[in-house]
SEMARRO-946404 format. One record per residue (C-alpha): x, y, z. Coordinates in steps of 0.001 Angstrom, whole numbers, padded with zeros to 6 digits, always signed. Example, Ala and Ser with C-alpha at 12.3 -4.5 7.8 and 13.67 -1.06 7.14 Angstrom:
# residues 2
+012300-004500+007800;+013670-001060+007140;
# end
This chain:
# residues 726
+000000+000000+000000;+001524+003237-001343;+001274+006411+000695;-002000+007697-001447;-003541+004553-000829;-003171+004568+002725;-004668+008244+003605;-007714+007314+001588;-007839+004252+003736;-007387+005550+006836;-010347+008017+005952;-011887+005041+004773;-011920+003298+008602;-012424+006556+010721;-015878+006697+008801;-016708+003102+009177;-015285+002708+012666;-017443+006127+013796;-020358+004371+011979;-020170+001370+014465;-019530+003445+017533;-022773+005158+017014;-024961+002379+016630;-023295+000492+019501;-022983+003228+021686;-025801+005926+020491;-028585+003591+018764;-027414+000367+021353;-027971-001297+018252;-024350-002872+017037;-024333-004027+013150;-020982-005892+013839;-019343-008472+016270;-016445-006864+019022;-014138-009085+017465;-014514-007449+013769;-014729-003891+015081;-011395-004908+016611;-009961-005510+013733;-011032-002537+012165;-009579-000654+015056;-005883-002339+014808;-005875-002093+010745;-006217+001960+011490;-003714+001810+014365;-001076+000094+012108;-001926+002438+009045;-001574+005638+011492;+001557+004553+013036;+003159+003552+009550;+001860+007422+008613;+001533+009435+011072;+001255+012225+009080;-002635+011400+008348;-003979+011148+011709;-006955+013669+012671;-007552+014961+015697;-011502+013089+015093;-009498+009783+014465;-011210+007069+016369;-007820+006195+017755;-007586+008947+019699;-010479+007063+021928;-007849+004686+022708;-006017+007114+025560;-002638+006877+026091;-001596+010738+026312;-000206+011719+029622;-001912+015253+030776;+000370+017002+033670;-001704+019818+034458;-005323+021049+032971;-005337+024501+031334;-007899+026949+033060;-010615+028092+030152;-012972+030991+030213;-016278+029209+029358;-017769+031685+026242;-021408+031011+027951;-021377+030993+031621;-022423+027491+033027;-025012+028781+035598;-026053+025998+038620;-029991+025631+039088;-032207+026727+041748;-033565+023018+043602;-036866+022330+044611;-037200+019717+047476;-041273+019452+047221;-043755+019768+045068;-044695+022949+046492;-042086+024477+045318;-042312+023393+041912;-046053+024732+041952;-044500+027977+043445;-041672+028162+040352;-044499+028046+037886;-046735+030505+039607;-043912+032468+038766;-043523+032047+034947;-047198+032324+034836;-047159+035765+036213;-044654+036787+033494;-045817+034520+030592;-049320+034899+029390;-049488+031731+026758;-049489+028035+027601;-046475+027159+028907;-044991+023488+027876;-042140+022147+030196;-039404+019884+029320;-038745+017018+032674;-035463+014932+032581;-033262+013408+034277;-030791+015095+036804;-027947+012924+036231;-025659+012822+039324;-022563+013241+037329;-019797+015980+036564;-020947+018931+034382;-019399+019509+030871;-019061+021932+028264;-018472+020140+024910;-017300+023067+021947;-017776+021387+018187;-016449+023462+014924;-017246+022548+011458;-018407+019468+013079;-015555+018463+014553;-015176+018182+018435;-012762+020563+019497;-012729+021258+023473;-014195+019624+026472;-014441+022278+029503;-015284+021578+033456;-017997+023700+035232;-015233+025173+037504;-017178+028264+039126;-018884+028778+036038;-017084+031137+035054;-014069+028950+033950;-013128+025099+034041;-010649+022932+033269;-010244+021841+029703;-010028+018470+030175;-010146+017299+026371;-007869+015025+026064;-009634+012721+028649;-013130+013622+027776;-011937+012045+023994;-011498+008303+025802;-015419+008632+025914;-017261+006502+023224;-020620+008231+023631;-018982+011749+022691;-018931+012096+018571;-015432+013259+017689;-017120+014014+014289;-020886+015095+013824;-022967+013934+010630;-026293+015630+009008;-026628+019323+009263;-025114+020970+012016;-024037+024530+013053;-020605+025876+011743;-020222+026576+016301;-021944+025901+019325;-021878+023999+022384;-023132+021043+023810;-023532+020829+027466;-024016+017295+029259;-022936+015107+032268;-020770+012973+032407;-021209+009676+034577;-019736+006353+035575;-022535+003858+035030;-022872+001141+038199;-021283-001656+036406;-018356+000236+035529;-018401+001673+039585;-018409-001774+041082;-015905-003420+038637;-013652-000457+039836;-014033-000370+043549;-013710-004463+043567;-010176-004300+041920;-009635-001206+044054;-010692-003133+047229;-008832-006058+045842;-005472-004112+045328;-005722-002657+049182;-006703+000800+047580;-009047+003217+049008;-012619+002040+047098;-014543+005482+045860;-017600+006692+048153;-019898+006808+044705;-019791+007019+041369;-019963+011242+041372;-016610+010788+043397;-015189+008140+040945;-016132+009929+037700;-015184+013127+038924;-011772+011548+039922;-011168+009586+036967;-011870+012980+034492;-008517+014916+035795;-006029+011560+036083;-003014+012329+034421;-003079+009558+032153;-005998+009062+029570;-005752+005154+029003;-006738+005218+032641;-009151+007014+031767;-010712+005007+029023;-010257+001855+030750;-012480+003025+033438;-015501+003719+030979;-017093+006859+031946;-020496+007645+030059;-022242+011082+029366;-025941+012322+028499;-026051+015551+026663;-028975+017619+027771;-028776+021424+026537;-027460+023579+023230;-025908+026258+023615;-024908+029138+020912;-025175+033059+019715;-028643+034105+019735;-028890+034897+016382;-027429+032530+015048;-030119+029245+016610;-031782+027498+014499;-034565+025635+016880;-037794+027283+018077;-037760+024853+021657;-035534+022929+023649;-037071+019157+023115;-036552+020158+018991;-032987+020846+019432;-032430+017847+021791;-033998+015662+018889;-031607+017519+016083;-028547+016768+018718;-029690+012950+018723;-029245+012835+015027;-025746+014566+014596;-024832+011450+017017;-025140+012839+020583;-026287+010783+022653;-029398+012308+024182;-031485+010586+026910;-034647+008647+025979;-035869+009427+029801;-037480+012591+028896;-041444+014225+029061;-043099+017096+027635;-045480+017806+030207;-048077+020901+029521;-048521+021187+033662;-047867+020468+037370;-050234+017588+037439;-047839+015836+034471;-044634+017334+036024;-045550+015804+039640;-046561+012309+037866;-043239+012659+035895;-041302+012985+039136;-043014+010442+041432;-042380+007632+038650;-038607+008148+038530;-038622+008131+042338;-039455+004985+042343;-037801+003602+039322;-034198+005272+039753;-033494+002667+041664;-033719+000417+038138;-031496+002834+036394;-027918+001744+035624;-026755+004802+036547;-027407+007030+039454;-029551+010352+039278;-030108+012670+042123;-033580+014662+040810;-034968+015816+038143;-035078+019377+035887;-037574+021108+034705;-037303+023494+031827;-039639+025453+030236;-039058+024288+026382;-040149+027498+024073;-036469+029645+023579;-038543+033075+023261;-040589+032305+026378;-037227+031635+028293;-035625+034930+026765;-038930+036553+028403;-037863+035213+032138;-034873+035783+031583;-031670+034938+034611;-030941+035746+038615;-027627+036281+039143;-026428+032592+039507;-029355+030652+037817;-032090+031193+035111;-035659+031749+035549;-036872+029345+033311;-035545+025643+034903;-035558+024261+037991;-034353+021385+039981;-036222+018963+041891;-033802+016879+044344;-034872+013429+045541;-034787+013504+049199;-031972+010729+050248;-033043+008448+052846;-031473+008907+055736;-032030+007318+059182;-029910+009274+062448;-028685+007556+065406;-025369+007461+067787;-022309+006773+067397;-021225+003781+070187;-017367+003395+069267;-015111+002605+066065;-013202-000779+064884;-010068-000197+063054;-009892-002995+060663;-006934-004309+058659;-007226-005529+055104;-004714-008150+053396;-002315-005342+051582;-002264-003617+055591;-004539-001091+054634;-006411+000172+057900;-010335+001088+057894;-012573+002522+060537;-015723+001541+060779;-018725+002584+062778;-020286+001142+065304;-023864+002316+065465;-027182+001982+067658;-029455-000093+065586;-031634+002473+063384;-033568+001083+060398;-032700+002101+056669;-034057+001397+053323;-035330-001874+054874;-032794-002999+056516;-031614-002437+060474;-028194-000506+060421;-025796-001572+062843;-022268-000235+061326;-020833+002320+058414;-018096+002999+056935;-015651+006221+058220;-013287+005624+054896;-010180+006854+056447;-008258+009333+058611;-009256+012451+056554;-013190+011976+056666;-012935+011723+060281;-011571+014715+060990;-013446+016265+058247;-016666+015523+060492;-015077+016518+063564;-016327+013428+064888;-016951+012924+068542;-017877+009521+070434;-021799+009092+071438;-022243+012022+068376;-025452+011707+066912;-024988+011279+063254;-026720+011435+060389;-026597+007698+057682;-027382+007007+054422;-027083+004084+051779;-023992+004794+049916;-025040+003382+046852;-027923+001793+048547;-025730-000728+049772;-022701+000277+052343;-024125+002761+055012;-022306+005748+055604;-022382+008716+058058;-022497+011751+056311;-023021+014558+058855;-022638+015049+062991;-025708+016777+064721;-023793+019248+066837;-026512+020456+068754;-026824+016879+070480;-023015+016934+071215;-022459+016064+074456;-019815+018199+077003;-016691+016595+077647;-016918+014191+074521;-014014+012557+073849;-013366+013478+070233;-012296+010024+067688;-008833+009891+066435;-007076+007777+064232;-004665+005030+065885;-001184+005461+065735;-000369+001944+065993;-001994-001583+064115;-004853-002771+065834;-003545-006467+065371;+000074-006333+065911;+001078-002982+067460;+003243-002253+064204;+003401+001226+064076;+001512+002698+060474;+002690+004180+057787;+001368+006741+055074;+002799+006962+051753;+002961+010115+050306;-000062+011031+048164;-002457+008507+049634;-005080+009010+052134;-005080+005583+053168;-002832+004390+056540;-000889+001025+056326;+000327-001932+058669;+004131-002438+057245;+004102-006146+059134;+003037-007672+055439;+004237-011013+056810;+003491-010887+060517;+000128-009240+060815;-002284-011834+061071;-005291-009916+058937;-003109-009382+056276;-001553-013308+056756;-005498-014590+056529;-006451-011643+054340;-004045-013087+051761;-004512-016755+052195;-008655-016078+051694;-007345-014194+048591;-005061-016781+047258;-008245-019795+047931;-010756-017190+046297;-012697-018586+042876;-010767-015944+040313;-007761-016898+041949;-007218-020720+042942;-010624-021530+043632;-009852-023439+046682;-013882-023547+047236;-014670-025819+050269;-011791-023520+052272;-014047-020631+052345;-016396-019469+055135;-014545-018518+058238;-012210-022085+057761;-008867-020209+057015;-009184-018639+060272;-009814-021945+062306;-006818-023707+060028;-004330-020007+060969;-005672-020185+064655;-004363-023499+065186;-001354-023234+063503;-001939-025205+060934;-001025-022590+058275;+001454-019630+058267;+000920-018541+054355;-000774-020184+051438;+002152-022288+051323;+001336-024393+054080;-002041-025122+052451;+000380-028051+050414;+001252-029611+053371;-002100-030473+054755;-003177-033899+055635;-007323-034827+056311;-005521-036297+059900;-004246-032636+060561;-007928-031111+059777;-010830-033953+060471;-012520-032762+063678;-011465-029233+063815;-014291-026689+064739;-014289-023186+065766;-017143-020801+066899;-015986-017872+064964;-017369-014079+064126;-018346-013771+060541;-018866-009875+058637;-020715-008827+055900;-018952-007086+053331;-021901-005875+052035;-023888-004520+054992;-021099-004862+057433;-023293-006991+060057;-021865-009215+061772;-023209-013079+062651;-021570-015881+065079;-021191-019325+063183;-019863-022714+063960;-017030-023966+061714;-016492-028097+061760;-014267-029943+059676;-016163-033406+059249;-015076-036378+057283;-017166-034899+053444;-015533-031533+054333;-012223-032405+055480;-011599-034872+052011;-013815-032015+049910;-010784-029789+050909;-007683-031907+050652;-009133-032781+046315;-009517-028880+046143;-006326-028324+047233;-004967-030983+044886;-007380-030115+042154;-005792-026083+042519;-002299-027706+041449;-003548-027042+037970;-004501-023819+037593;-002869-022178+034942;+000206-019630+035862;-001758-016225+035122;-004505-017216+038292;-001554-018337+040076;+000018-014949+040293;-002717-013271+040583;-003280-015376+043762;-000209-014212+044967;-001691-011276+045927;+000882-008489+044660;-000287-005421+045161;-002031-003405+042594;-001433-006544+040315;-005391-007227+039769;-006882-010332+037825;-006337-008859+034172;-002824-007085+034845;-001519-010878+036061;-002854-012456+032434;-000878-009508+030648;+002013-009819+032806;+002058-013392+032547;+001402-013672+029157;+004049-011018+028590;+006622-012766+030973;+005817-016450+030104;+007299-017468+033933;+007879-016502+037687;+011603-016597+037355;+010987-014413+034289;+008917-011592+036119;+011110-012453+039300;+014657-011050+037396;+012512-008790+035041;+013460-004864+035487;+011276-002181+036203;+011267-000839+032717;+010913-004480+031440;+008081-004516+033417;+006482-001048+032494;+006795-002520+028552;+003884-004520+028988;+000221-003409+028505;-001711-001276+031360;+001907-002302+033660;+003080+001252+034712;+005701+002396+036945;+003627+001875+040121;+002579-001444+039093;+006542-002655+038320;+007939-001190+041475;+004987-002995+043919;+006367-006076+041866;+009877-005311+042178;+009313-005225+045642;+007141-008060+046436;+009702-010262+045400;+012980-008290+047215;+011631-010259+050237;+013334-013303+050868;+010245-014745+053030;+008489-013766+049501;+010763-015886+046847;+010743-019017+050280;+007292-019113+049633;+007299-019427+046293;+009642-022018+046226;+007662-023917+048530;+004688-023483+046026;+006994-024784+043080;+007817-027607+045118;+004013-027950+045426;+003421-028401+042316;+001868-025645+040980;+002013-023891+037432;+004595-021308+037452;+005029-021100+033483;+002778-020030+030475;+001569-023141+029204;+001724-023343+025515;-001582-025246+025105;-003611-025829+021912;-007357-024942+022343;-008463-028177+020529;-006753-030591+023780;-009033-028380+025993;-012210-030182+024090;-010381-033055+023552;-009956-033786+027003;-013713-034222+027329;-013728-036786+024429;-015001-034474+021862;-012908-035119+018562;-014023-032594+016570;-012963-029688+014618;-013234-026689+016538;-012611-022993+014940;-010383-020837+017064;-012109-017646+016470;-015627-019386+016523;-016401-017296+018968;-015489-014598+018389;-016801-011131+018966;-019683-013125+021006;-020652-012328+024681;-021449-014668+026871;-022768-015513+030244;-022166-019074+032100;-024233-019605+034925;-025350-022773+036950;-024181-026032+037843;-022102-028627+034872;-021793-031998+034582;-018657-032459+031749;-016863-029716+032644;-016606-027066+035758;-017430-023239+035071;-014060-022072+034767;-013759-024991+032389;-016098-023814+030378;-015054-019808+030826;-011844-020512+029638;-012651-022932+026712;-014892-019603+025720;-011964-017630+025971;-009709-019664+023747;-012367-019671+020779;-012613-016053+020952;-015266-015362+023667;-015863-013023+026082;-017002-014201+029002;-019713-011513+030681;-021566-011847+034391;-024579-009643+033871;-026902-010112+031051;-028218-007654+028893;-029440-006326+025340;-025533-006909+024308;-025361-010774+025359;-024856-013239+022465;-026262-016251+024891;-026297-017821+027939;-024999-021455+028873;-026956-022585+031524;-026561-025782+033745;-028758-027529+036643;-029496-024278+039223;-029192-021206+036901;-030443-018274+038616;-033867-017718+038361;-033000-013547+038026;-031079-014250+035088;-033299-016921+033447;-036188-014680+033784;-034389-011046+032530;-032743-013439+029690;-035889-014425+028471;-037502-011099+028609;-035061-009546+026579;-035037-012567+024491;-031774-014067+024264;-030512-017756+023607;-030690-020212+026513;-028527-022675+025655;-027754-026299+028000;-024233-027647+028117;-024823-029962+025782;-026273-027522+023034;-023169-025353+023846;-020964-028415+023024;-022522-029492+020098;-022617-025906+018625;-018795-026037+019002;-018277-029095+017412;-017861-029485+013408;-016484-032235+011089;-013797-032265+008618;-012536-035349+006415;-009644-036192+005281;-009085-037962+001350;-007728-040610+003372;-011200-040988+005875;-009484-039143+008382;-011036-037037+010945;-008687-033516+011472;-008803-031130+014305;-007635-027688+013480;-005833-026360+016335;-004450-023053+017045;-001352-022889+020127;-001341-019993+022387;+001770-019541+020345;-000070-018389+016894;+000722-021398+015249;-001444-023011+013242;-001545-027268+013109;-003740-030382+012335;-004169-033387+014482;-005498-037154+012826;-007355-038972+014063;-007811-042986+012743;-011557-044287+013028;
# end
């Protein structure tokens, strides 16, 4: 391909690459498989790295992230982003249009959406082309923040139709719940400090530095209002230039009423209180505008909001109560907690006992006082959390909370390391939380799936000395475990309650957990270091790395910048690796795991002897498939889950846990969930049993001389047959 060839190419892909991203992302309507689109996307990477030279700032690439942003330029915003005047009742939405009906004469027709709880943006297009992306700041001026904002699939870098030469699109932008709690569970995972909501995360995540983080965290926006000179807009109402927006390829909520008055406006509101809660994204209220443009020049502005739109907040629920005393707990990677302890109050249906204090800084933010009465709410409608200390109720001489000094568990004095909130236990190897935090880690189902060790027995096994490290899970024998039991203290991680529960070791559970140990001997390398428990090195990073590194002893004598060459690895990531294994009692243990048994190499294994193993001697595609999402869920008979999640990985699958509109099919064995069964079948996609999955897999080939060939495909790339004689 000459140089010619490849601009007209590359101009070629943009188009049908932005194509696809719009109907996935805009439409949720995709015309092609993930796995195709893919290979668009790398065919325009290559091209634009071969020649640079033809790479446009609307180039889908630039989605990709990768720039590293050191500080955010301050920008005057050309039209002030004003805030809103809120409305807590419906009173006071009756009262707001009292108003405009004192001032407006003519029927009045209001626009009611959504009040996304997000981060506020100013989006500036020219020519059609997305040129700026602009923080509320004081609204006056923000940060300009483009760079980031780009790693957002639901912003067009490049409009289509008929569009204005300039103007401005304001929106929110978001961070749906899926992408919330796949964030704070490798946050919690890593021993980082989990995000209070998902206003806190995507306002976070919009100023980090680097803008692959940024896409990798997959922030969402809503646009929601037009903005441009007077004379120069081209829309009589608000709801008309929302609908115009939708077309260029903003992506424009479909949670909107026209509403003519308060009777519609009030039945508007009282159905999204109730069905927010279905949303996959959070929203705090909703807005009311009043859609005709001349009508709003008529009302006109205050000084901080306009005349013409208000806000109705949904009242949080909120339950008050006293504070008794505060735990200090100690996580796996040392990191140390507060929690709450609370007088029983009830809360969205449940009775509250404890809630979170995230760390050192929120308590003295609250100047929090023992026997305070505070106020809690549902973060998320699932962790409780105090959010406010009734002074009034204060009582004199309270002794005010402060954080310990020393750990709770050992008397290790903590550390902080610069730029983190979060205070650590040093002891890695001698604090027992972090000892049993680790083991429960390294037995955990993404990890080594020791499953019948689970459930308060890694604490009976530590407490009797039985175990130091995961190490010393290898050298158990049913005599050393048949006939333990332990009346142990069980928490929550959801609600944080905690239950008492008896722990025995008979003869089924004892022999369940010797095979599961044995059984774990097989798990392949990239689990197995993730089950180390590194820190920051979460579930995905440890495929890369291993992938990357193909053994321990490789990543063991690797460098920092070897290290920081492989995908999403960066220089935080290398070091806690670097560091991990400096520690002697580190590399003993993994000796001792070697010595086990246990898979410290890539294996090098050809997707066909993963089928073949369960007696099916068929051809099987490598890519078959591909581009396909798919949920497993239930109980299997030829092969386990993770069997059956990986064998869906090596053809070309992506495994998903949540079903939805996107899902290709389900494979469902004996005790699927009766949630997903049912929303599967209301949205209409495939059931399919473990045979039908099999059998769809399978496919015949034969040979001139009668035999039957499997094509195989190595981790490696390379490509070979195996014959079978029948």
């Amino acid at each position: 391909m000459n140089k010619e060839e490849a601009k007209v190419r590359i101009a070629e892909l943009s188009k049908i690459i932005e194509s696809h991203n719009y109907n996935y992302y805009i439409l949720a309507q995709p015309t092609i498989s993930d796995y195709d689109f893919d290979m668009l996307l790398n065919e325009l990477i290559s091209l634009e790295q071969q020649y640079p030279e033809f790479i446009t700032a609307d180039s889908p690439t630039q989605r990709v992230g990768g720039d590293i942003t050191k500080e955010f330029q301050t920008v005057k915003h050309r039209y002030p982003m004003l805030s809103l005047s809120n409305s807590y009742n419906i009173e006071e939405v009756k009262d707001f249009i009292t108003r405009i009906k004192k001032t407006i004469e003519e029927d009045v027709e209001f626009v009611c959406e959504l009040k996304f709880d997000g981060i506020s943006i100013s989006l500036t297009y020219e020519n059609g082309l997305f040129v700026k992306a602009v923080t509320r700041g004081d609204g006056t001026q923000g940060d300009d923040v483009t760079t980031n904002v780009k790693t957002i699939r639901t912003i067009p870098l490049r409009l289509k139709g008929d569009y204005p030469d300039f103007f401005e699109m304001r929106g929110e932008i978001i961070m749906p719940h899926s992408s919330f709690n796949a964030i704070n569970a490798e946050r919690a995972d890593l021993g980082q400090q989990t995000f209070a909501n998902p206003r806190n995360a995507a306002a976070g995540t919009i100023k980090l530095q680097d803008s692959k983080e940024v896409a990798r965290r997959k922030l969402d926006q809503y646009c929601y209002f037009m903005m441009m000179d007077d004379d120069k807009m081209i829309f009589k109402n608000h709801y008309e230039s929302l609908m115009a927006a939708r077309q260029w390829g903003f992506n424009v909520s479909n949670f909107m009423a026209l509403c003519k008055n308060v009777e519609e406006i009030e039945e508007f509101i009282n159905y999204w209180d109730e069905k927010r809660k279905e949303l996959p994204f959070d929203i705090d209220g909703i807005v009311i505008k009043v859609n005709d443009f001349q009508q709003r020049e008529t009302l006109g502005f205050t000084a901080k909001s306009p005349r013409w739109a208000i806000a109705y907040k949904f009242k949080a629920e909120e339950a008050h109560t006293q504070l008794l005393s505060v735990d200090f707990q100690v996580g796996r990677h040392g990191t140390v907690t507060p929690v709450a302890n609370l007088s029983p109050v009830q809360l969205a249906g449940t009775i509250v006992k404890r809630a979170t204090l995230h760390n050192a800084d929120f308590i003295e933010q609250l100047d929090l006082h023992y026997d305070d009465i505070v106020s809690v709410e549902k973060g998320g409608e699932i962790i409780p959390k105090i959010t406010a200390v009734d002074l009034n109720h204060r009582k004199d001489g309270s002794q005010k909370v402060t954080f310990i000094t020393h750990c709770p568990e050992c008397g290790t004095q903590l550390v902080n390391i610069e730029g983190e909130t979060a205070w650590y236990c040093p002891n890695t190897l001698g604090c027992p939380p972090q000892i049993k935090g680790r083991i429960e880690h390294f037995i955990s189902r993404k990890a080594m799936n020791i499953e019948s060790l689970g459930e308060g027995k890694v604490e009976v096994l530590f407490d009797n000395n039985l175990i130091k490290d995961y190490s010393d899970l290898y050298n158990l024998k049913y005599n050393d475990i048949f006939g333990l039991e332990k009346i142990i203290t069980v928490e929550d991680e959801n609600s944080q309650e905690k239950s008492i529960r008896k722990v025995s070791f008979k003869e089924k559970t004892a022999n369940n957990i010797i095979d599961a140990i044995e059984k774990s001997k097989s798990v392949p390398f990239a689990r197995v270091l993730f089950a180390l428990g590194i820190k920051y090195v979460g579930e995905t990073t440890a495929k890369l790395i291993a992938k990357a590194m193909g053994s321990i002893d490789n990543i063991i004598n690797a460098s920092v910048e070897e290290l920081t060459d492989i995908e999403e690895v960066g220089e935080k990531i290398a070091i806690s690796i670097k560091d991990f294994f400096a520690d002697e009692r580190n590399i003993n243990i993994i000796n001792k795991l070697k010595e086990a048994g246990l898979q410290f190499e890539q294996e090098k294994k050809d997707t066909a002897k993963v089928f073949m193993s369960f007696g099916n001697q068929q051809i099987i595609s490598n890519d078959q498939l591909s581009g396909m999402s798919i949920v497993v869920s239930g109980v299997f008979s030829t092969m386990s889950r993770d069997e059956i999640k990986q064998l869906i990985e090596d053809l070309g699958g992506k495994n998903v846990s949540s079903i939805s509109s996107k899902t290709t099919f389900v494979v469902a064995g004996d005790k699927m969930g009766p949630e997903k069964r049912k929303k599967a079948e209301s949205l209409g996609i495939e059931i399919k049993s473990e045979e039908e999955f099999l059998e769809m897999i399978k496919g015949q080939q034969t040979t001139d001389n009668g035999q039957q060939t499997l094509s195989t495909e190595s981790t490696s790339g390379v490509q070979g047959v195996l014959e079978f004689d029948f």
